[in-house]
C-alpha positions as CSV (number, residue, x, y, z in Angstrom):
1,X,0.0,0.0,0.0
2,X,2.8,2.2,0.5
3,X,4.4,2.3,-2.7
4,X,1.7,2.2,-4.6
5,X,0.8,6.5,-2.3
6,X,4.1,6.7,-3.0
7,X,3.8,6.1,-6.8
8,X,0.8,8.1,-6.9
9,X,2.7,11.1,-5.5
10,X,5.2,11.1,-7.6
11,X,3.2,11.3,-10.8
12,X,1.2,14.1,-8.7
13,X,4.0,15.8,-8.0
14,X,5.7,15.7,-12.1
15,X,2.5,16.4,-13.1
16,X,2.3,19.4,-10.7
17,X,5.4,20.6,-12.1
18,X,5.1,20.0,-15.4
19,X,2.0,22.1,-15.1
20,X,3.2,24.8,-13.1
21,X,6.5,25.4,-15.5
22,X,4.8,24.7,-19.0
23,X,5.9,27.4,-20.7
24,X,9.5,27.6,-19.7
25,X,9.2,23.8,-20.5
26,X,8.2,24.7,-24.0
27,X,10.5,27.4,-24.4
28,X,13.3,25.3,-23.4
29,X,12.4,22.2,-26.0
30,X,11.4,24.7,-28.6
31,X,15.3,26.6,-28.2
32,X,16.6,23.8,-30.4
33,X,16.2,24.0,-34.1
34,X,15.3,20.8,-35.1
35,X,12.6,20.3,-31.8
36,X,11.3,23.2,-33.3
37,X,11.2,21.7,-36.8
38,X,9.9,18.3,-35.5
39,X,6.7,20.1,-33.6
40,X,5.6,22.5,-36.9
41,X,5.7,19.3,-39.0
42,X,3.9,16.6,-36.5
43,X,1.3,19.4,-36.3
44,X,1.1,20.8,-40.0
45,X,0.3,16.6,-40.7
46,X,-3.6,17.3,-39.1
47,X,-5.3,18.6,-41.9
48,X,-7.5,20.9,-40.0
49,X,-5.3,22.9,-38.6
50,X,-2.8,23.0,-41.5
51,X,-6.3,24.4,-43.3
52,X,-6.8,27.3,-40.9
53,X,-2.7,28.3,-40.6
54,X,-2.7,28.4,-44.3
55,X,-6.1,30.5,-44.6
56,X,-4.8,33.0,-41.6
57,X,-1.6,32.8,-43.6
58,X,-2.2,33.3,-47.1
59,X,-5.3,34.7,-46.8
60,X,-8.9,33.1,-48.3
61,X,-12.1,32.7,-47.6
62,X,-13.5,33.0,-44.1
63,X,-15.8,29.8,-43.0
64,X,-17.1,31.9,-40.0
């Protein structure tokens, strides 16, 4: 029973962390060129939201 609270508050606590210090997180991963090329590619791959950066991009018709 013990390790399993103690388990459990360690992936509370990451978790916790990772929360509190997402953006200096992101910043961090994102300093490196290629982590930043990896992200924009993995999520230019969903169609949707390629579709909408290349309309507030390049322009085009509004669907709203």
């Amino acid at each position: 029973m013990s390790r399993i609270l103690t388990t459990i508050m360690m992936i509370g606590s990451i978790v916790y962390l990772v929360f509190r210090y997402r953006y200096r997180l992101l910043n961090l991963l994102l300093a490196s060129v290629w982590m930043r090329r990896l992200a924009v590619s993995s999520v230019m791959k969903f169609p949707v939201i390629r579709r909408k950066m290349m309309q507030s991009v390049f322009g085009g018709p509004s669907e709203w």
